[in-house]
PABABA-101961 format. One record per residue (C-alpha): x, y, z. Coordinates in Angstrom, 1 decimal, decimal comma. Example, Ala and Ser with C-alpha at 12.3 -4.5 7.8 and 13.67 -1.06 7.14 Angstrom:
2
       u       v       w
    12,3    -4,5     7,8
    13,7    -1,1     7,1
end
This chain:
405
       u       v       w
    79,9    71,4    -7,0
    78,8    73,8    -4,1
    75,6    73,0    -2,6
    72,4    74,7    -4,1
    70,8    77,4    -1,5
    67,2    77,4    -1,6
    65,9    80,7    -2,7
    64,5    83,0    -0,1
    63,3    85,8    -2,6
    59,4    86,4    -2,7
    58,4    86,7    -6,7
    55,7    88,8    -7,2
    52,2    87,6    -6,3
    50,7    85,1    -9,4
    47,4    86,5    -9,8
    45,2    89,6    -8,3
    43,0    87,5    -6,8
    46,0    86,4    -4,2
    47,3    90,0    -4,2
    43,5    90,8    -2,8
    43,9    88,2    -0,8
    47,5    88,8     0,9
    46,2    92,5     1,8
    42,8    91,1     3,4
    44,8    88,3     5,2
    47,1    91,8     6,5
    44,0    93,8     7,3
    43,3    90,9     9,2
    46,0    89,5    10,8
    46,5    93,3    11,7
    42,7    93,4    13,3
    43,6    90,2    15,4
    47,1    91,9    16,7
    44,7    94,6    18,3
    42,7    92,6    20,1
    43,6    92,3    23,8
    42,6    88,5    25,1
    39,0    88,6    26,2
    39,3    90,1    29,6
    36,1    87,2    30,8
    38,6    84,2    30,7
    40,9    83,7    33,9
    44,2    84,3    32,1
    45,7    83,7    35,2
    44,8    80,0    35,7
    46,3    79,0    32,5
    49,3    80,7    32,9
    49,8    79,5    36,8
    49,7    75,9    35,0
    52,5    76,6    32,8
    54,4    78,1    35,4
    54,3    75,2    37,2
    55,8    73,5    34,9
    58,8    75,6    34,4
    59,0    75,7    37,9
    59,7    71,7    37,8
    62,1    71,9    35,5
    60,1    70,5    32,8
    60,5    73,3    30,2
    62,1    76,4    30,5
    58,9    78,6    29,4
    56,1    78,8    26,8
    53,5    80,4    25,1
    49,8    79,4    24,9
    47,6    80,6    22,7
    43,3    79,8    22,7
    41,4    81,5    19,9
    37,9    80,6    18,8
    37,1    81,3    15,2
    37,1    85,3    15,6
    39,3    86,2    18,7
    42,3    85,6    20,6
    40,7    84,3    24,0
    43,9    84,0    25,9
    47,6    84,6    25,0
    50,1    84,6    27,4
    53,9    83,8    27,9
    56,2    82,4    30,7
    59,5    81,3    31,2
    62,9    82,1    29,8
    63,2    81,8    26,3
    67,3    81,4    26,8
    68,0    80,1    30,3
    71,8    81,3    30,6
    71,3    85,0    29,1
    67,7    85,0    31,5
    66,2    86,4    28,4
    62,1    86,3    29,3
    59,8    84,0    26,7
    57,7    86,8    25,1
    54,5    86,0    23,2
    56,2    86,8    20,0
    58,8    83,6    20,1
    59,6    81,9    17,5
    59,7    78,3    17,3
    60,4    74,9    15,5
    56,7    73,6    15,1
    58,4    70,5    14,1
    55,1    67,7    12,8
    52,5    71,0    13,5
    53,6    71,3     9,4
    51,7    68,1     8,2
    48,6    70,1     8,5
    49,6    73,1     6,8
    51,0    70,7     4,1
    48,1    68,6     3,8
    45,7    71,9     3,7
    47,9    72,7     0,2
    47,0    69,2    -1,2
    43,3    69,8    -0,3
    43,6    72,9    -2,3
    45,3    71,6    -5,3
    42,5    69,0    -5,2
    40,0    71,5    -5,2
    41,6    73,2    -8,3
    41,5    69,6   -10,0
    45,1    69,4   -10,1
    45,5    65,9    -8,1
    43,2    63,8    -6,6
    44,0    62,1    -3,2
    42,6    58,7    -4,8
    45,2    58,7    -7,7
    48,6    56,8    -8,0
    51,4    58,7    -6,5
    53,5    57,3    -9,5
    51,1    59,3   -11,4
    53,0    62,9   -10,3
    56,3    61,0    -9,0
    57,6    58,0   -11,6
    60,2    56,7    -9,2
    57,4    55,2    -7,9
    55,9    53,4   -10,7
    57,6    50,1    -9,6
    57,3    50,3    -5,7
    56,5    46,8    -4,1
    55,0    45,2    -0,9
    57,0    42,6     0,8
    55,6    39,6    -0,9
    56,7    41,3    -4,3
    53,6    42,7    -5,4
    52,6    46,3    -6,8
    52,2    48,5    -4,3
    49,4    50,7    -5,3
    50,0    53,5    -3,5
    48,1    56,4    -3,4
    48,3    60,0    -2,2
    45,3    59,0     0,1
    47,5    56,5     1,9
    50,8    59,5     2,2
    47,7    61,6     3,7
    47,0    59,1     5,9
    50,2    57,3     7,4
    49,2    54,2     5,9
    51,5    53,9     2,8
    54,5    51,2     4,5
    57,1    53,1     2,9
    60,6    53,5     4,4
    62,3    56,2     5,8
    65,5    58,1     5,0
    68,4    57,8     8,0
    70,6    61,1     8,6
    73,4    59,7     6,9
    71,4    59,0     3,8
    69,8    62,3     3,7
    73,1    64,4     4,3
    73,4    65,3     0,6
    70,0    66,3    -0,2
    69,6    69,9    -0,7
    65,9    69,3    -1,9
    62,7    67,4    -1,9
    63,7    66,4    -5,8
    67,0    65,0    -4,4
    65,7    63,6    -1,5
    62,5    60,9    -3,3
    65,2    58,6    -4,5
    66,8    57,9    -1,7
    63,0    56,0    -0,4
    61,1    56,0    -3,5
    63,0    52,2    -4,7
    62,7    50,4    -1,2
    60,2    47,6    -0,5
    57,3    49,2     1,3
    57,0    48,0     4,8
    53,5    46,3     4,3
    50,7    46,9     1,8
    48,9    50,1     1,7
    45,8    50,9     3,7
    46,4    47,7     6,2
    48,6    49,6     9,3
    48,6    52,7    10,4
    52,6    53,6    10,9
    53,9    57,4    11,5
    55,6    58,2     8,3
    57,9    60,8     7,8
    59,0    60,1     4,0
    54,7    59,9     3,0
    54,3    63,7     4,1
    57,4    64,7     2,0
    56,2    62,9    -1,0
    53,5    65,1    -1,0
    55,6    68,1    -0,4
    57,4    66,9    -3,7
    53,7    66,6    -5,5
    53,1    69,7    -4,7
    55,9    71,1    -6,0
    55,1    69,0    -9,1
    51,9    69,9   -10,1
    52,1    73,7    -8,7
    55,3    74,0   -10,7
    56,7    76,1    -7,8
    58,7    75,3    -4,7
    57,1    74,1    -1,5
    58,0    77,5     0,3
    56,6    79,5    -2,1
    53,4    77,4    -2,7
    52,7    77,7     1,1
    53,7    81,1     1,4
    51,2    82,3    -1,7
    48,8    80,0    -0,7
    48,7    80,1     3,1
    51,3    82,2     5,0
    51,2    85,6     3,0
    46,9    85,5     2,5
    46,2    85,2     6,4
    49,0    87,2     7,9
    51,1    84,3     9,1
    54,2    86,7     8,4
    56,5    84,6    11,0
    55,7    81,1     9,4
    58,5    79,7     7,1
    61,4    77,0     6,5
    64,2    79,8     6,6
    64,1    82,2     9,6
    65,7    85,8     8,5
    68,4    86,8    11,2
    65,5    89,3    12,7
    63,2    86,2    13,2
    66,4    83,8    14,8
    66,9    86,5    17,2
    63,2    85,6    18,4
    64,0    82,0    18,5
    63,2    80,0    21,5
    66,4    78,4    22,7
    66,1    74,2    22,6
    66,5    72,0    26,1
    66,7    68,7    27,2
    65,7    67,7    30,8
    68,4    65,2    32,3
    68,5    64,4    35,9
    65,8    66,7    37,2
    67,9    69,8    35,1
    67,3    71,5    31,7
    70,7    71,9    29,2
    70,9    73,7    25,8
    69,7    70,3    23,1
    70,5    71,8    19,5
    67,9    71,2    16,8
    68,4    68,1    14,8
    70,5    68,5    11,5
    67,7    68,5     9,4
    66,6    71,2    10,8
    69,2    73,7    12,0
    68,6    77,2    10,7
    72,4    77,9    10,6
    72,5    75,5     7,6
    71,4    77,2     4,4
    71,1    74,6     2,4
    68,6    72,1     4,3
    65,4    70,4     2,6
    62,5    72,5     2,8
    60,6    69,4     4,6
    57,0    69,1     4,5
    57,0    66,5     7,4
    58,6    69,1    10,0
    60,7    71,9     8,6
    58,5    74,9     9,7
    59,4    77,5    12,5
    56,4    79,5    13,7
    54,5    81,8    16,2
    52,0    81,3    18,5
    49,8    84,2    16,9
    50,7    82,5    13,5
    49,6    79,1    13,6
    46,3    80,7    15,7
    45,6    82,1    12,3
    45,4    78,7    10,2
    43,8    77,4    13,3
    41,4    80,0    13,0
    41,0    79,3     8,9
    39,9    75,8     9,5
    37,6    76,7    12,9
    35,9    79,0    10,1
    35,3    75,6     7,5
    38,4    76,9     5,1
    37,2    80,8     5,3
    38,6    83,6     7,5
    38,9    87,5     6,9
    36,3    87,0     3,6
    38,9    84,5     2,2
    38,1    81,4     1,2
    41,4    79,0     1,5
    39,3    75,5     1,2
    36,2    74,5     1,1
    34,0    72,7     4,1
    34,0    69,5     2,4
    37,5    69,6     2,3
    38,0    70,2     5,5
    35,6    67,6     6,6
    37,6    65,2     4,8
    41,1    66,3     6,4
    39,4    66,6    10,0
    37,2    63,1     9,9
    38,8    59,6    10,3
    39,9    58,4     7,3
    41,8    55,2     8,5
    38,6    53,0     9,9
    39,4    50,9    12,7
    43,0    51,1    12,5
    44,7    51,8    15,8
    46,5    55,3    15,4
    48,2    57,8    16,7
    50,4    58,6    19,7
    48,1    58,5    22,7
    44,8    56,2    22,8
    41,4    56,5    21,4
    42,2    58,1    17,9
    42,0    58,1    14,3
    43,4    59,7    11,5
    42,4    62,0     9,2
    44,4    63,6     6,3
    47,2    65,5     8,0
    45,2    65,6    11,9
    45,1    63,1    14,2
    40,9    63,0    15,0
    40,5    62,2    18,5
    37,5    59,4    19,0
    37,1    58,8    22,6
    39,0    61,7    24,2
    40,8    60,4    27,7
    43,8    61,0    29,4
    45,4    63,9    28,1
    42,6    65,1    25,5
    40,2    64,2    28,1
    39,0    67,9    28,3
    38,8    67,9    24,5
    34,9    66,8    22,3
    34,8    63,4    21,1
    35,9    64,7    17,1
    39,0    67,4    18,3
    42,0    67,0    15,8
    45,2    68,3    15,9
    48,9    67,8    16,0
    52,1    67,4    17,9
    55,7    68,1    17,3
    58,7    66,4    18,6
    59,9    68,9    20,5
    56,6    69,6    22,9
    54,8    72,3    20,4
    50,9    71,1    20,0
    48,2    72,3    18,2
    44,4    70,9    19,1
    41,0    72,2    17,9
    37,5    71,7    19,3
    35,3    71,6    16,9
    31,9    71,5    19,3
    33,8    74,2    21,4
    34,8    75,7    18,8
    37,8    76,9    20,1
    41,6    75,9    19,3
    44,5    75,5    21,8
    48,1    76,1    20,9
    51,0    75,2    22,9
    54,7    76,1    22,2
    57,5    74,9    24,1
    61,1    73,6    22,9
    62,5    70,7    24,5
    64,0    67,6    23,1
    63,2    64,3    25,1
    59,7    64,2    25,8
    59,2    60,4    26,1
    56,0    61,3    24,4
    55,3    64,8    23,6
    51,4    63,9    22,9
    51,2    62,9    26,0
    53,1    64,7    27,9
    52,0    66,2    31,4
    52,4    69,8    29,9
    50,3    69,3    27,1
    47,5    67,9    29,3
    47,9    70,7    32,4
    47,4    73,4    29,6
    44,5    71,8    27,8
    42,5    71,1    31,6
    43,6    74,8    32,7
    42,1    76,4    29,1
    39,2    74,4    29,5
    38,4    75,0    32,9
    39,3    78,9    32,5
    37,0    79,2    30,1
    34,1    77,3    31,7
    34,9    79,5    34,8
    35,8    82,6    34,1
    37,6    85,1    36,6
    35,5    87,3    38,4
    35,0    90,9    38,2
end
């Protein structure tokens, strides 16, 4: 039997109210593409600090992106965005966001919630039965919740490449994990977990009765503008894709995408872990939703409580995340004492990584969010890389210092 193809068509718009919302989210998005970057902030400073870093060899360019809640501060692009053809990185690039999806995932769930749909404290057996009988390692019932998915706390399993090679969706892919012994009992360790985040994806699709790309598109993508945000790049968008590099020996050579992942293959998962591609200008706009407590353009996509919940800790005093001093929220990584590379971040930023150098951070005290989008493949830690941290100290510091006139 051939391989299903997910379907790319856009359905018509569900209600009015979304309709009303897609054209505000337009108007908007459109409002924000007119605005130049606010001529008080040394553009130059920010982009001399990425440039520095191509000029090491470390990427071969980027685009950065600050916005606070109503404007584009700074936007700026440097680099190649294909070394051999000497193509320039333009501010437009499109690129695999990679982990930057957990958020936008997690903001859906938050909705759903809202609407009464799921609660983040129920069983996930509840909207998934393969996971009626889950166990911890000592044989008992496992008790998992959406809470712990949200949370990276859950101890289930992941699915290896070979395993996954046959799925061609999120409904083929749960049994593959949902049977295995979880790794420890819910709620006691924080562990990165890829197969938690596209549980939910699959509980989405659930109780919205619609796929995962067209939940987030209706929900999210089509209401604010985000019109290059999506699991299946059209051949217009892959023309704008950033080619991917890995850095051996001092040297930067093509790295493809992983499998998972490739958009030359039609027929991949639509994975809520990491399966978005994205702008800079695009993921500024969710960034700009959440700055604004779940609002933005007269919209409202969540409400502040919700977005207090995803954006506090929500783990306690387990230790979390990729670099020190943070916590977890549902879908962010909340930074708690900000050092080392968030050191120019408040005590209470949250945001998220992806595996191949893209990061996402927002300052809630500043108010201001910080988006970096590179695409390079073996960062030993690409939350704590040194480009990451030059871009967040250059923002900062541009702002605080603006260029003279």
């Amino acid at each position: 039997m051939p391989a299903r193809r997910p379907t790319r068509q856009r359905p018509a718009l569900r209600t009015p109210l979304l309709l009303s919302a897609l054209i505000g989210g337009m108007l908007g998005c459109m409002e924000t593409a007119r605005r130049q970057p606010e001529p008080s902030v040394d553009q130059a400073r920010i982009s001399a600090a990425m440039q520095q870093a191509v000029q090491r060899h470390e990427v071969a360019g980027a685009v950065t992106l600050v916005v606070d809640p109503d404007r584009i501060l700074h936007l700026s692009a440097v680099g190649d965005s294909d070394l051999a053809a000497a193509t320039p990185m333009h501010s437009d690039a499109l690129f695999w966001i990679a982990s930057m999806t957990k958020p936008i995932t997690a903001s859906v769930v938050m909705m759903l919630q809202e609407e009464g749909k799921l609660s983040v404290d129920e069983p996930v057996a509840k909207y998934i039965p393969e996971f009626a009988d889950v166990k911890t390692p000592d044989g008992r019932p496992g008790n998992l919740t959406l809470r712990h998915l949200l949370t990276h706390t859950s101890g289930l399993s992941e699915v290896s490449a070979d395993e996954g090679r046959n799925a061609h969706s999120l409904a083929e892919l749960i049994p593959l994990f949902a049977h295995k012994p979880l790794q420890f009992v819910p709620g006691s360790k924080w562990q990165y977990c890829q197969t938690g985040l596209n549980t939910l994806g699959r509980i989405i699709e659930v109780v919205s009765g619609h796929s995962l790309p067209d939940e987030l598109r209706d929900r999210l993508f089509a209401p604010l503008g985000m019109v290059d945000t999506t699991f299946y790049p059209t051949p217009e968008q892959l023309q704008r894709l950033a080619k991917s590099y890995q850095v051996s020996n001092g040297q930067l050579s093509l790295h493809p995408l992983p499998l998972p992942f490739d958009p030359a293959i039609p027929n991949r998962v639509p994975l809520a872990n990491g399966g978005l591609f994205s702008t800079a200008r695009d993921y500024g706009r969710f960034c700009q939703m959440i700055l604004h407590q779940g609002m933005l353009d007269g919209h409202r996509y969540l409400t502040p409580s919700s977005v207090a919940q995803m954006t506090q800790v929500q783990t306690g005093d387990l230790a979390t995340g990729f670099t020190p001093g943070n916590g977890w929220g549902f879908g962010w990584c909340v930074i708690r004492q900000p050092q080392g590379v968030s050191a120019a971040l408040s005590p209470g930023s949250f945001g998220h990584g992806g595996a191949y150098g893209t990061q996402a951070w927002i300052d809630p005290v500043a108010k201001r969010a910080y988006i970096l989008l590179v695409q390079r493949s073996n960062f030993p830690n690409s939350d704590g890389s040194d480009i990451r941290r030059d871009f967040q100290d250059a923002a900062v510091a541009a702002l605080a210092h603006p260029a003279a006139h």
